[in-house]
SEMI-694011 format. One record per atom (N, C-alpha, C): residue number from 1; chain; atom name; x, y, z. Coordinates in steps of 0.05 Angstrom, whole numbers, padded with zeros to 5 digits. Last residue first. Layout:
REM SEMI-694011
@marmar NUM bami A rofi CA x X y Y z Z
...
REM end
This chain:
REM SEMI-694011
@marmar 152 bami A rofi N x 03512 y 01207 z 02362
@marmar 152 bami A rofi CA x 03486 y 01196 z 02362
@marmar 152 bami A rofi C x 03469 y 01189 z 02343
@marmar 151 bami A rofi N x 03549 y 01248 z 02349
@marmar 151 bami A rofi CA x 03556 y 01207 z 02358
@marmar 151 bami A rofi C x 03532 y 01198 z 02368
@marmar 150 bami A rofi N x 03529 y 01287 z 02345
@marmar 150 bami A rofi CA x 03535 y 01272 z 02315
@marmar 150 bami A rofi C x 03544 y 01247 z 02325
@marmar 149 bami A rofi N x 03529 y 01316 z 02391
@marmar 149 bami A rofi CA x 03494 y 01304 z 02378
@marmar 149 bami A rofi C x 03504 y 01286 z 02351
@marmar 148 bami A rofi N x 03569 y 01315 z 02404
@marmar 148 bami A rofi CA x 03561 y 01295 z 02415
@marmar 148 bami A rofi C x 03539 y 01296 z 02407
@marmar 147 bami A rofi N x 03579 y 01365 z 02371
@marmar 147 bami A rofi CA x 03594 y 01336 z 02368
@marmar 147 bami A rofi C x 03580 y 01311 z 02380
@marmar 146 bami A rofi N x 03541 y 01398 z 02399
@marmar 146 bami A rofi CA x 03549 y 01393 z 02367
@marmar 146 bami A rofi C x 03559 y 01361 z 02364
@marmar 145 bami A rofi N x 03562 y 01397 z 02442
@marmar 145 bami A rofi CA x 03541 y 01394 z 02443
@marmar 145 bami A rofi C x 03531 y 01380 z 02414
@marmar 144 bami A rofi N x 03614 y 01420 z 02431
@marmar 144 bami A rofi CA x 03617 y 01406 z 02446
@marmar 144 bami A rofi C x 03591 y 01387 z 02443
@marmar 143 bami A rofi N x 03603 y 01468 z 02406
@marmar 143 bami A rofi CA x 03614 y 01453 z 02397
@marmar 143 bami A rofi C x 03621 y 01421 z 02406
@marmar 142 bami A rofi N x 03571 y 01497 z 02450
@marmar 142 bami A rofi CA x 03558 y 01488 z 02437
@marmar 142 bami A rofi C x 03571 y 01475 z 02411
@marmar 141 bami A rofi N x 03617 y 01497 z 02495
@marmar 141 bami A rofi CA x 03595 y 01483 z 02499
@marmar 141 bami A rofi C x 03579 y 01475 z 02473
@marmar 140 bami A rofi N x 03655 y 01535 z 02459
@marmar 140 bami A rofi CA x 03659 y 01511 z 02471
@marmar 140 bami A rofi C x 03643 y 01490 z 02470
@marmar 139 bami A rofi N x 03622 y 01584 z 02471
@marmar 139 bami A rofi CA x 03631 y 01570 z 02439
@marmar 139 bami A rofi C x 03642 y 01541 z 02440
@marmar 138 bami A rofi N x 03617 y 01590 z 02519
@marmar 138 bami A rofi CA x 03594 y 01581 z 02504
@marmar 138 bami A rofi C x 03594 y 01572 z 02477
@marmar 137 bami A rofi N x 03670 y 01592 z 02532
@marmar 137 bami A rofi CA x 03654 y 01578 z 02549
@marmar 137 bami A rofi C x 03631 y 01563 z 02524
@marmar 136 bami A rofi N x 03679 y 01642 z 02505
@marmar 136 bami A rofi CA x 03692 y 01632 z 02501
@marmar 136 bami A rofi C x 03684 y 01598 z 02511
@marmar 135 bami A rofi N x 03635 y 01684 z 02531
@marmar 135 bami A rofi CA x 03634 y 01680 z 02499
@marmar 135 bami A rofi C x 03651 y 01654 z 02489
@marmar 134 bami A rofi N x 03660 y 01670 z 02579
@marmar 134 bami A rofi CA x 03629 y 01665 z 02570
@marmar 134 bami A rofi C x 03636 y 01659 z 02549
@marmar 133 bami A rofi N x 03707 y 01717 z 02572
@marmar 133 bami A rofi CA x 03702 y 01688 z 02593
@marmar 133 bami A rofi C x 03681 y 01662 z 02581
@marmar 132 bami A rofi N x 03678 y 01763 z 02574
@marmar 132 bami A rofi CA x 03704 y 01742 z 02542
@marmar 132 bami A rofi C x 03703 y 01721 z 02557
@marmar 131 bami A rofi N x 03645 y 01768 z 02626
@marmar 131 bami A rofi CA x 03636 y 01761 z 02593
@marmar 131 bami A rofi C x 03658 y 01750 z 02562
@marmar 130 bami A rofi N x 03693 y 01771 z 02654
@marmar 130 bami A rofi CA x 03669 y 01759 z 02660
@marmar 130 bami A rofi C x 03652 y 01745 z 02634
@marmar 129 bami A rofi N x 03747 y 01799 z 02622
@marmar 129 bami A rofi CA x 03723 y 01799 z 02640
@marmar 129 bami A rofi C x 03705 y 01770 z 02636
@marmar 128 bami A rofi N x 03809 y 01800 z 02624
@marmar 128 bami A rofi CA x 03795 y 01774 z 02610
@marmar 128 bami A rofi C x 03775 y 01777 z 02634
@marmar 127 bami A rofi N x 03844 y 01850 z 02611
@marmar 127 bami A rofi CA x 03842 y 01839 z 02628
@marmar 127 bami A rofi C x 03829 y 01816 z 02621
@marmar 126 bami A rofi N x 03878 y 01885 z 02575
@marmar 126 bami A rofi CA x 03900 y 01872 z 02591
@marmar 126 bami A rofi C x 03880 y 01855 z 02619
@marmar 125 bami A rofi N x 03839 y 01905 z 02544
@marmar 125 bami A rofi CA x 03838 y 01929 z 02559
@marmar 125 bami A rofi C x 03863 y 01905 z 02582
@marmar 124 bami A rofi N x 03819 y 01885 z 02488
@marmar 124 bami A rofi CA x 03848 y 01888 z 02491
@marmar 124 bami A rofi C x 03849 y 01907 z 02513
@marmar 123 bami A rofi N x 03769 y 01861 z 02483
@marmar 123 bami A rofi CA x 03766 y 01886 z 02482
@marmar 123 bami A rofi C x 03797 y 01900 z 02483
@marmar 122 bami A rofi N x 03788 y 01806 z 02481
@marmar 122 bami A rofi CA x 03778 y 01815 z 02469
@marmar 122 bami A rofi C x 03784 y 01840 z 02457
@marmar 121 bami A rofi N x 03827 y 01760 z 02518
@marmar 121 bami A rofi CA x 03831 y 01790 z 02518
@marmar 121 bami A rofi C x 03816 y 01810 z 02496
@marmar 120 bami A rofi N x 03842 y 01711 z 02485
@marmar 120 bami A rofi CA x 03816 y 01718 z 02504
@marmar 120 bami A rofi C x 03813 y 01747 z 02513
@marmar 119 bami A rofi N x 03885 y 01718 z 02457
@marmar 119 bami A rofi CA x 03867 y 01712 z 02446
@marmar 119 bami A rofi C x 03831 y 01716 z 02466
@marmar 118 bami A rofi N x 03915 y 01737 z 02516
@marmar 118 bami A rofi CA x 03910 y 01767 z 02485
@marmar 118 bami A rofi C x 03881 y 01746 z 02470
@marmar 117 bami A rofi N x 03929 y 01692 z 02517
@marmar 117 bami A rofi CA x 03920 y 01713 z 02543
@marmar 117 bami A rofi C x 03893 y 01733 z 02523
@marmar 116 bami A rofi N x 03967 y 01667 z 02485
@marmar 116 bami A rofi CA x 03936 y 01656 z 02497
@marmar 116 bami A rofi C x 03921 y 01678 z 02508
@marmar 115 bami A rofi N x 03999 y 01716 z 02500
@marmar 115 bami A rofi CA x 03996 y 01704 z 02461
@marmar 115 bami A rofi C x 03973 y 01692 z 02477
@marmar 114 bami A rofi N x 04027 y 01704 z 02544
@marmar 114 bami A rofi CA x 04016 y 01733 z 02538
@marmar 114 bami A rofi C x 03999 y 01730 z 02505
@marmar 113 bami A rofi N x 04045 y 01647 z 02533
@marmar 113 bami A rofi CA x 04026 y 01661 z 02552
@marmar 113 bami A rofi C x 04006 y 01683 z 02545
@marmar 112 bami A rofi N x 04087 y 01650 z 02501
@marmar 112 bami A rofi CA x 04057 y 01643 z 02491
@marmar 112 bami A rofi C x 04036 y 01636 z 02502
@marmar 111 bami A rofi N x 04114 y 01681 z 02529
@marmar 111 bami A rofi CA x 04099 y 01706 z 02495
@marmar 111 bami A rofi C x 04084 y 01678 z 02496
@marmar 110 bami A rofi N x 04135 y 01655 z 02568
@marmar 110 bami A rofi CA x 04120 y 01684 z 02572
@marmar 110 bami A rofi C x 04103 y 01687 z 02547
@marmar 109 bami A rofi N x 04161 y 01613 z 02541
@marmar 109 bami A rofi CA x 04130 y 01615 z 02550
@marmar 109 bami A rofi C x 04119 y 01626 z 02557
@marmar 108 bami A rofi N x 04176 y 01629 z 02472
@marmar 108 bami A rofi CA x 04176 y 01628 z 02499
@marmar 108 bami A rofi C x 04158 y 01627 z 02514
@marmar 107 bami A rofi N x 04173 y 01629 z 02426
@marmar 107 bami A rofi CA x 04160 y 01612 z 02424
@marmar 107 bami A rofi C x 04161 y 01614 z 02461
@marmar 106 bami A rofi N x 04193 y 01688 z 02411
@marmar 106 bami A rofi CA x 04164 y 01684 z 02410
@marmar 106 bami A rofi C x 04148 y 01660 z 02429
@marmar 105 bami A rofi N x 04250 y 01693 z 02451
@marmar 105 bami A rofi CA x 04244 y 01684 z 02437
@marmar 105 bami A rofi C x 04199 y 01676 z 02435
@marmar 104 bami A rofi N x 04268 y 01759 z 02477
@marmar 104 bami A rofi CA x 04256 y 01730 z 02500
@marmar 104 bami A rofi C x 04251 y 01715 z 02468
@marmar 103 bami A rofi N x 04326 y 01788 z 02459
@marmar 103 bami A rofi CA x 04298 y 01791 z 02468
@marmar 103 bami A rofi C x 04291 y 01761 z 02463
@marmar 102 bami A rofi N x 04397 y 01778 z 02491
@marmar 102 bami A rofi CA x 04378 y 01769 z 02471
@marmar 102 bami A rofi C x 04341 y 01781 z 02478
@marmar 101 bami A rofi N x 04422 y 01783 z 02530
@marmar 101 bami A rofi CA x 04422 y 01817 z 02521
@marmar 101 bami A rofi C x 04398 y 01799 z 02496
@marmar 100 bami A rofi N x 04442 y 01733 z 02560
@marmar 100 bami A rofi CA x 04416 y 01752 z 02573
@marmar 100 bami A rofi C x 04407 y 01772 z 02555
@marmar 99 bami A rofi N x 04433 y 01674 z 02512
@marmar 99 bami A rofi CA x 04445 y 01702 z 02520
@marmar 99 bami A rofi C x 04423 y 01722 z 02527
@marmar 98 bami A rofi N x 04434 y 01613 z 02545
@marmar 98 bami A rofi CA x 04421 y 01629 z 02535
@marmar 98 bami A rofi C x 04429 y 01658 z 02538
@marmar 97 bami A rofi N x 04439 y 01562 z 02555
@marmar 97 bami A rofi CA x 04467 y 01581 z 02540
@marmar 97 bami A rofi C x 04444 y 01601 z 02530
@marmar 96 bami A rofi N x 04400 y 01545 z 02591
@marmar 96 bami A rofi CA x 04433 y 01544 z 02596
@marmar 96 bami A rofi C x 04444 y 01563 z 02579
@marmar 95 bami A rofi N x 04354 y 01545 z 02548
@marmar 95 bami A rofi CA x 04364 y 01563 z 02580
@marmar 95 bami A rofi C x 04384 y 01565 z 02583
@marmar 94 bami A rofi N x 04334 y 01516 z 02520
@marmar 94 bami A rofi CA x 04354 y 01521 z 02517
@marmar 94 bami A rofi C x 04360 y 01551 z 02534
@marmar 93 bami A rofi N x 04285 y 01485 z 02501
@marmar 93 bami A rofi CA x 04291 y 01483 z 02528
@marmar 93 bami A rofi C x 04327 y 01494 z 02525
@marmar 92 bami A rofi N x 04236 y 01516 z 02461
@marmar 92 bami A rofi CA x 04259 y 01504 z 02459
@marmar 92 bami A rofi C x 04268 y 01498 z 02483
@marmar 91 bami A rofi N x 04164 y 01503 z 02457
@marmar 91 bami A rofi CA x 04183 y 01524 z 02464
@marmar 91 bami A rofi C x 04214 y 01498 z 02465
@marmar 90 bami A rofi N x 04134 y 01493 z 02398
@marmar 90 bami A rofi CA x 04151 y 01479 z 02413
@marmar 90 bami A rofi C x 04160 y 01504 z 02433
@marmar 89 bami A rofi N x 04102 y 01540 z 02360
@marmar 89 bami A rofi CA x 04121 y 01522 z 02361
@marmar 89 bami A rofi C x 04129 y 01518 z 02386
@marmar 88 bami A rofi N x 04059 y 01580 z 02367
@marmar 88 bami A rofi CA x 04054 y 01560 z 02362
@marmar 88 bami A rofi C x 04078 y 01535 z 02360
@marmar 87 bami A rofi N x 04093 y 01627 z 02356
@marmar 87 bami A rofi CA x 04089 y 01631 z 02372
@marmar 87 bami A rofi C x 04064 y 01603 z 02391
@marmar 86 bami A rofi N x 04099 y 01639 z 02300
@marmar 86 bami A rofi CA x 04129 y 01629 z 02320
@marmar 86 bami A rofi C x 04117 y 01621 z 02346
@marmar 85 bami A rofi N x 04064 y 01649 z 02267
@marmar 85 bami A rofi CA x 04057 y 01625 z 02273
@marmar 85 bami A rofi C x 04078 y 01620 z 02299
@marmar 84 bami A rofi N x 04066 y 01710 z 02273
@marmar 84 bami A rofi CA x 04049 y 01704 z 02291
@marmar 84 bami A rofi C x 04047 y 01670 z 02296
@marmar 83 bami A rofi N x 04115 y 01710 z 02249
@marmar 83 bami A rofi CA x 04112 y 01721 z 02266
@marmar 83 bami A rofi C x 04096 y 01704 z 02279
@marmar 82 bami A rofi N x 04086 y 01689 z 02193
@marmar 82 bami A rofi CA x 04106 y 01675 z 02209
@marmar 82 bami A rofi C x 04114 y 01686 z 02227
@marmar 81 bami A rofi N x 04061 y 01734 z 02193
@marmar 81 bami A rofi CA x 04046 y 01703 z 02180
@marmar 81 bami A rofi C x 04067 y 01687 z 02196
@marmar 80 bami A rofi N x 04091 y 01773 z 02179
@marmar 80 bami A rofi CA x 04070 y 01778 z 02201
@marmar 80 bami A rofi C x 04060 y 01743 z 02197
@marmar 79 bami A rofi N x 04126 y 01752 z 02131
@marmar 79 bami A rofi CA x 04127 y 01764 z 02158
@marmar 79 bami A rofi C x 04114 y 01763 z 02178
@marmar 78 bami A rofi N x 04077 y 01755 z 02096
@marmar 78 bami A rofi CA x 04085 y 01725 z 02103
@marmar 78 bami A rofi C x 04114 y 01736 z 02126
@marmar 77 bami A rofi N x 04024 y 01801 z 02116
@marmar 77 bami A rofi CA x 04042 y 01794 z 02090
@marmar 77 bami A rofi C x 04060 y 01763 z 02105
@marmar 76 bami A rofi N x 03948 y 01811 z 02118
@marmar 76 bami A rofi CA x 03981 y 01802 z 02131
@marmar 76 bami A rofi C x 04001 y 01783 z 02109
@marmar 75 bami A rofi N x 03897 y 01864 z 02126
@marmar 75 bami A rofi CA x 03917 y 01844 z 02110
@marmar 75 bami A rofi C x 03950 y 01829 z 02123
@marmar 74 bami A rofi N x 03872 y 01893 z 02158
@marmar 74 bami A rofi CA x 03852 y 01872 z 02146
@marmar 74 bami A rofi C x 03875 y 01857 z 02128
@marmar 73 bami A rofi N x 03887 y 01933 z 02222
@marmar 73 bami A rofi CA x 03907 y 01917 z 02195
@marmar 73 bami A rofi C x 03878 y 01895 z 02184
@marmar 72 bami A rofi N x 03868 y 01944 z 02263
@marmar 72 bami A rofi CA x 03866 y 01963 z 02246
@marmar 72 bami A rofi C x 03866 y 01957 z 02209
@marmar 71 bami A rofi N x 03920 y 01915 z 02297
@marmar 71 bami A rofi CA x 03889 y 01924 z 02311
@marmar 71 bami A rofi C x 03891 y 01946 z 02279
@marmar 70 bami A rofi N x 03945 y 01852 z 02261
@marmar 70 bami A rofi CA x 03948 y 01877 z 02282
@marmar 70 bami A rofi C x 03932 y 01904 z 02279
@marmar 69 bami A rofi N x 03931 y 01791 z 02248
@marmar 69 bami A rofi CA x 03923 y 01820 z 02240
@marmar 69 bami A rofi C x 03929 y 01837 z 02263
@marmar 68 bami A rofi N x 03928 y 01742 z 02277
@marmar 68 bami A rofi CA x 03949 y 01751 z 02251
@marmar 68 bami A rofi C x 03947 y 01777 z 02238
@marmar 67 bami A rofi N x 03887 y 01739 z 02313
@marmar 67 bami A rofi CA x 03914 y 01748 z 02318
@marmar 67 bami A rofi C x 03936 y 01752 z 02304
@marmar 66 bami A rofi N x 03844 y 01727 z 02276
@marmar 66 bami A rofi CA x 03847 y 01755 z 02286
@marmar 66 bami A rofi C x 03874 y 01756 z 02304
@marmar 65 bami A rofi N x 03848 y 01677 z 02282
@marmar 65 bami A rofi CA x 03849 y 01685 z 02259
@marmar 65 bami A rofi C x 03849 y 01717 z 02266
@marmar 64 bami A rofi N x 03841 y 01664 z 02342
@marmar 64 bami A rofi CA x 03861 y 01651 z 02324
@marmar 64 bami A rofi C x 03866 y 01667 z 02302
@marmar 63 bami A rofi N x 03782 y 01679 z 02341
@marmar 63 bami A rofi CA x 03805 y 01700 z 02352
@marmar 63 bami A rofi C x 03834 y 01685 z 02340
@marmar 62 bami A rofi N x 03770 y 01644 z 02300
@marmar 62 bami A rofi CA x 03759 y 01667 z 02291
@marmar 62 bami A rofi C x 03782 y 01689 z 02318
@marmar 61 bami A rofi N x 03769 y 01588 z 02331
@marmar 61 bami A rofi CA x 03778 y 01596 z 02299
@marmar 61 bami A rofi C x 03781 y 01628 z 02297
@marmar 60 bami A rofi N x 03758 y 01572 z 02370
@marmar 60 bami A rofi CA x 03763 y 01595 z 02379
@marmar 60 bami A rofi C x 03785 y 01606 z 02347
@marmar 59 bami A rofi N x 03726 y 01520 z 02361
@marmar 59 bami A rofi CA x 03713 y 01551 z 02378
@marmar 59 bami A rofi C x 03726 y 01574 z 02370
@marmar 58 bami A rofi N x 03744 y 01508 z 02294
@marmar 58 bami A rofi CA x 03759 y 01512 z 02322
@marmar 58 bami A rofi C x 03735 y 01538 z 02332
@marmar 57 bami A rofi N x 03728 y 01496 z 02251
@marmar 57 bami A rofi CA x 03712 y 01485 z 02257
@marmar 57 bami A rofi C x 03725 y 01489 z 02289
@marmar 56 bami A rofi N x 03767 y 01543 z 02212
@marmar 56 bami A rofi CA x 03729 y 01543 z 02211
@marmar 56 bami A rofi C x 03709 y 01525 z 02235
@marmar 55 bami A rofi N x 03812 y 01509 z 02223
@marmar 55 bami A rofi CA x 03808 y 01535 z 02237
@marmar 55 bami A rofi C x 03781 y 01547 z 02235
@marmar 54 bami A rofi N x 03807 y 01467 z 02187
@marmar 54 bami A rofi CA x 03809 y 01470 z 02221
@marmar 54 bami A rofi C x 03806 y 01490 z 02243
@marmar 53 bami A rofi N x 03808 y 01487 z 02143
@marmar 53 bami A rofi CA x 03779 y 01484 z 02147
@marmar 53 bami A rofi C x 03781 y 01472 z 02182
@marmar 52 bami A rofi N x 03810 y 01555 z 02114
@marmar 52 bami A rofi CA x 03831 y 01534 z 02137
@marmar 52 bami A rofi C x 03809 y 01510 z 02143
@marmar 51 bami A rofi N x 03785 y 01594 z 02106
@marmar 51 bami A rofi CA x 03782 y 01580 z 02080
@marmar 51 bami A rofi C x 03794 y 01552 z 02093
@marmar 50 bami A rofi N x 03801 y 01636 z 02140
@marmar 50 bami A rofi CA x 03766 y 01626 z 02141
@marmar 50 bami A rofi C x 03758 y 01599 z 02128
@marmar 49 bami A rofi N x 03841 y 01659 z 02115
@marmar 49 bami A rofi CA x 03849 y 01642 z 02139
@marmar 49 bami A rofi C x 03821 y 01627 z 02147
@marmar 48 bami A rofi N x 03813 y 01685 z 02074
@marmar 48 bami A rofi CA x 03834 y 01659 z 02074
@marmar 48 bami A rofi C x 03845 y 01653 z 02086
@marmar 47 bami A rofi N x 03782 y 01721 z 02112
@marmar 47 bami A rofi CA x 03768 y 01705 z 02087
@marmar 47 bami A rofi C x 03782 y 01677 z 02080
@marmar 46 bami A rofi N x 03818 y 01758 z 02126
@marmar 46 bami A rofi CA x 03807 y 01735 z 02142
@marmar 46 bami A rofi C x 03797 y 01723 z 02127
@marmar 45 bami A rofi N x 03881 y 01748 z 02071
@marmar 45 bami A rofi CA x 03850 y 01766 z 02082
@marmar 45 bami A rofi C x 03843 y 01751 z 02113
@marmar 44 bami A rofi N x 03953 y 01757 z 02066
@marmar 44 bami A rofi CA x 03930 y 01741 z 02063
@marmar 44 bami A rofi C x 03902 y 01755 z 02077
@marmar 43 bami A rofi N x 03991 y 01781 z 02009
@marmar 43 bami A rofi CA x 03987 y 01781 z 02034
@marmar 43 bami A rofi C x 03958 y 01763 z 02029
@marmar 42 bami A rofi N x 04004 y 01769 z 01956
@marmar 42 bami A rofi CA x 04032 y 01771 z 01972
@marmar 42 bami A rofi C x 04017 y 01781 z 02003
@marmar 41 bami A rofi N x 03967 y 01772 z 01918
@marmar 41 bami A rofi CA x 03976 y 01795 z 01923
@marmar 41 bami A rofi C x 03992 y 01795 z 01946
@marmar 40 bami A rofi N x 03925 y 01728 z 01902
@marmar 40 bami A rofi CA x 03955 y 01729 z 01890
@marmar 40 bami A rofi C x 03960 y 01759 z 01894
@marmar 39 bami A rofi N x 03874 y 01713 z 01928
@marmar 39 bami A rofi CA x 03883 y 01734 z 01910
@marmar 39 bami A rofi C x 03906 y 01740 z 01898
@marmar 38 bami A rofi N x 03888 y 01665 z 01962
@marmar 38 bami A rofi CA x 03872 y 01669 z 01943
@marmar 38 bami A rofi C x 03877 y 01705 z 01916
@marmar 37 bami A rofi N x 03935 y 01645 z 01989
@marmar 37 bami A rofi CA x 03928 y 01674 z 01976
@marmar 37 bami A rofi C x 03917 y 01668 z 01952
@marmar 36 bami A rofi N x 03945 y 01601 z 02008
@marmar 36 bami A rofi CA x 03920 y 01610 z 02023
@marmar 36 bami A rofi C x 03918 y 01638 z 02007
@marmar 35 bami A rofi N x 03987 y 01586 z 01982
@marmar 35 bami A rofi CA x 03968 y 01565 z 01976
@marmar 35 bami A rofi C x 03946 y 01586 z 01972
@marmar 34 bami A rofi N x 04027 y 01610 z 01994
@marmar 34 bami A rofi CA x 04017 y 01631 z 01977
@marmar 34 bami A rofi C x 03993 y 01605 z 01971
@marmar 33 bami A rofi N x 04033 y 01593 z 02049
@marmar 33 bami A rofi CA x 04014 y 01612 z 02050
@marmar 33 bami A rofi C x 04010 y 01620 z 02016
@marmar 32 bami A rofi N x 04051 y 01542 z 02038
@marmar 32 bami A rofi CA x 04030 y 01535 z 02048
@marmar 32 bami A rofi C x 04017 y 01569 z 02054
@marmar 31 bami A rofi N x 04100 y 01563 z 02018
@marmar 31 bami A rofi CA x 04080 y 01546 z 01999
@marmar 31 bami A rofi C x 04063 y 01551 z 02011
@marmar 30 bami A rofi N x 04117 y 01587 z 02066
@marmar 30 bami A rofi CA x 04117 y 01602 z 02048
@marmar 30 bami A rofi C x 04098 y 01598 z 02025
@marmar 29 bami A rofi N x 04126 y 01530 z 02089
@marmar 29 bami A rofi CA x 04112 y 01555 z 02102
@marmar 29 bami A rofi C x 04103 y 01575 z 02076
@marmar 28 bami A rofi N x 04167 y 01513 z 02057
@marmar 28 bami A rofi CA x 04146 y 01499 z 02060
@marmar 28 bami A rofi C x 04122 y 01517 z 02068
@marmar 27 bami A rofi N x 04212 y 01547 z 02066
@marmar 27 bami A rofi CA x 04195 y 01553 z 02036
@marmar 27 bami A rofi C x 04181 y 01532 z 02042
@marmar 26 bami A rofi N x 04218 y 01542 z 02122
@marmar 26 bami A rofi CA x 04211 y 01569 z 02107
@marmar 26 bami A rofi C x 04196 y 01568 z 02082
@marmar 25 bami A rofi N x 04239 y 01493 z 02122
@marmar 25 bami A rofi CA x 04211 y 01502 z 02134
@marmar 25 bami A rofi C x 04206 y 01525 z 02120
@marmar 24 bami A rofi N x 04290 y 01494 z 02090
@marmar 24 bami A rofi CA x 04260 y 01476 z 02080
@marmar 24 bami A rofi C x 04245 y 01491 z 02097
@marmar 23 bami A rofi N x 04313 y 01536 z 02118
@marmar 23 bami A rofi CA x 04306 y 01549 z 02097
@marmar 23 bami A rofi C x 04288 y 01526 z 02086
@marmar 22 bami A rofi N x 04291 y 01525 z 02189
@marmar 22 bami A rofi CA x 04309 y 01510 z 02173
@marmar 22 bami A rofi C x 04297 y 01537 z 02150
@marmar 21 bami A rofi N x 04286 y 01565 z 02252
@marmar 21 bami A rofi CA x 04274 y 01555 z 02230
@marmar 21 bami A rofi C x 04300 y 01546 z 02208
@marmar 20 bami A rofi N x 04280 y 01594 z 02307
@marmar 20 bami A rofi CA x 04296 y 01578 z 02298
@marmar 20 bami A rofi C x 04281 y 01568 z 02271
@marmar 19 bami A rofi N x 04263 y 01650 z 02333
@marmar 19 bami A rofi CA x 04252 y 01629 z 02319
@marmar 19 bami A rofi C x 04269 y 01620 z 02301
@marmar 18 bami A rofi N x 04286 y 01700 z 02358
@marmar 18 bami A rofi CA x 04288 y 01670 z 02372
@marmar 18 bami A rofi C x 04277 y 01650 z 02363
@marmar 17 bami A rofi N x 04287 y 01735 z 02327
@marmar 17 bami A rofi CA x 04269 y 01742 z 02342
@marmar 17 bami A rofi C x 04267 y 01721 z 02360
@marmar 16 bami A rofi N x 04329 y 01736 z 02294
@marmar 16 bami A rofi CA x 04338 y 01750 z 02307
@marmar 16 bami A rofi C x 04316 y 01746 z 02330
@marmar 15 bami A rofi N x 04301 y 01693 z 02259
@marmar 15 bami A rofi CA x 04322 y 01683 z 02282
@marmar 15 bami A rofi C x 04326 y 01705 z 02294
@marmar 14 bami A rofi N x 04270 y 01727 z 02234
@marmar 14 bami A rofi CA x 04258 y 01705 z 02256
@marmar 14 bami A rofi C x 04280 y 01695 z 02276
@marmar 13 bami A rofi N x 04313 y 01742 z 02203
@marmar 13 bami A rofi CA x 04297 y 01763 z 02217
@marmar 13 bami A rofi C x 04284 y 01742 z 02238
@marmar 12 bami A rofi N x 04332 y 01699 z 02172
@marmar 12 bami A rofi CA x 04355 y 01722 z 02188
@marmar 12 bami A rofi C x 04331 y 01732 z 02208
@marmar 11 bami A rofi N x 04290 y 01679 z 02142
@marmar 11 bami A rofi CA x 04299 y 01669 z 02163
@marmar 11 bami A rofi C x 04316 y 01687 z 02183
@marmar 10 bami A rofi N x 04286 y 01728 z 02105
@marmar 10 bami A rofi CA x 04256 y 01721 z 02132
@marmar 10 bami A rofi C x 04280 y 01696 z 02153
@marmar 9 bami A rofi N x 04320 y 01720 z 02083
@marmar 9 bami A rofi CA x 04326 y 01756 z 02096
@marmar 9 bami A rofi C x 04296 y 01738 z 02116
@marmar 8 bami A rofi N x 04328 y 01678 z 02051
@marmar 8 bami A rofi CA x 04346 y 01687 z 02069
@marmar 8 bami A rofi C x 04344 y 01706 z 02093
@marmar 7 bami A rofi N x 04285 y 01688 z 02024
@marmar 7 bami A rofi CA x 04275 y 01664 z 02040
@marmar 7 bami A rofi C x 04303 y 01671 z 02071
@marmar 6 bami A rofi N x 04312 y 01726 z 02002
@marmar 6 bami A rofi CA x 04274 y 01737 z 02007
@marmar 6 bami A rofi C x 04274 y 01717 z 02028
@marmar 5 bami A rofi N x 04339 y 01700 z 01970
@marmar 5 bami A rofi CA x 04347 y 01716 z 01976
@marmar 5 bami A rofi C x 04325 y 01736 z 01997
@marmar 4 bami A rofi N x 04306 y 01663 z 01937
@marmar 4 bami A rofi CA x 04317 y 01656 z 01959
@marmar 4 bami A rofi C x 04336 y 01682 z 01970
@marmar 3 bami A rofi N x 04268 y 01698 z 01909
@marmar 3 bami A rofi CA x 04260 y 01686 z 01923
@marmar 3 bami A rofi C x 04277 y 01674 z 01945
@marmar 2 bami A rofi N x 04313 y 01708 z 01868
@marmar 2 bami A rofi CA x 04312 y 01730 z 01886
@marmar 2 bami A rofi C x 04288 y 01727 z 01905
@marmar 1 bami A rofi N x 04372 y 01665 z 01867
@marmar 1 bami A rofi CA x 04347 y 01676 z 01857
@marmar 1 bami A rofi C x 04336 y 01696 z 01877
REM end
C-alpha cells in the first residue's frame, strides 16, 4: 500500500540519520501524530502540540513545542515530527562498531546536548544569558509553588 511504502521511505531516512526504529514504532508514531492533527492536513500547529496535556503542564512545554518548528516554520509534517522526537530516545551505546564516515546519530549525546542547549538558547545567539536563565528558573519556581500549594 502506499502508506507502507511512505512508512518504508521515513524509516530508511531516520536510519540514515542514526535513528534506529522498528516499522511497529513508526506506524505507532505516525497514529499518535495523525491523532494530534486536528486539522487533517498531514502536518501539525502549536495549537496541537498545546492540546498534549503533558506538554501544557511542563515549565518548559512551550520551548519543547517550539523545537519542532524550524525558525519561521508554524507547521510540521511527520518527518520533522520524528526528527525532532529522535532526539528524546535512549542514546544507543554502540561505539565499538561504529562507522567513522557515518553523521553522529540524533540520539547522540552531542545532539542531545546541543538539542537541551538550543531549548534554553532563546534568542538563538549560541549563548544562554542571564535572563533565558531566569525565564527558565521562574517557570520552574512557580510550578513548583503551584504544586506544593495543591498538597496543601
Amino acid at each position: 500500500s502506499g502508506s507502507n511504502v511512505s512508512t518504508i521511505t521515513v524509516c530508511l531516512e531516520l536510519h540514515e540519520m542514526g535513528f534506529h526504529v522498528s516499522h511497529s514504532q513508526i506506524t505507532r508514531l505516525y497514529s499518535r501524530f495523525t491523532s494530534l492533527d486536528k486539522g487533517e492536513n498531514g502536518t501539525l500547529s502549536r495549537e496541537d502540540f498545546q492540546r498534549i496535556p503533558e506538554l501544557a503542564i511542563n515549565p518548559l512545554g512551550d520551548r519543547i513545542i517550539n523545537a519542532f518548528f524550524p525558525e519561521g516554520e508554524d507547521q510540521v509534517n511527520f518527518r520533522g515530527f520524528m526528527r525532532t522526537l529522535a532526539h528524546f530516545r535512549p542514546i544507543e551505546d554502540n561505539e565499538k562498531n561504529k562507522d567513522p564516515t557515518a553523521s553522529e546519530p540524533l540520539n547522540s549525546r552531542t545532539n542531545k546536548l546541543l538539542f537541551a542547549f538550543q531549548l534554553y538558547d532563546l534568542d538563538r545567539d549560541d549563548k544562554i544569558s542571564r535572563d533565558e536563565l531566569l525565564q527558565v528558573l521562574e517557570k520552574v519556581d512557580v510550578e513548583q509553588k503551584m504544586s506544593i500549594r495543591f498538597l496543601h
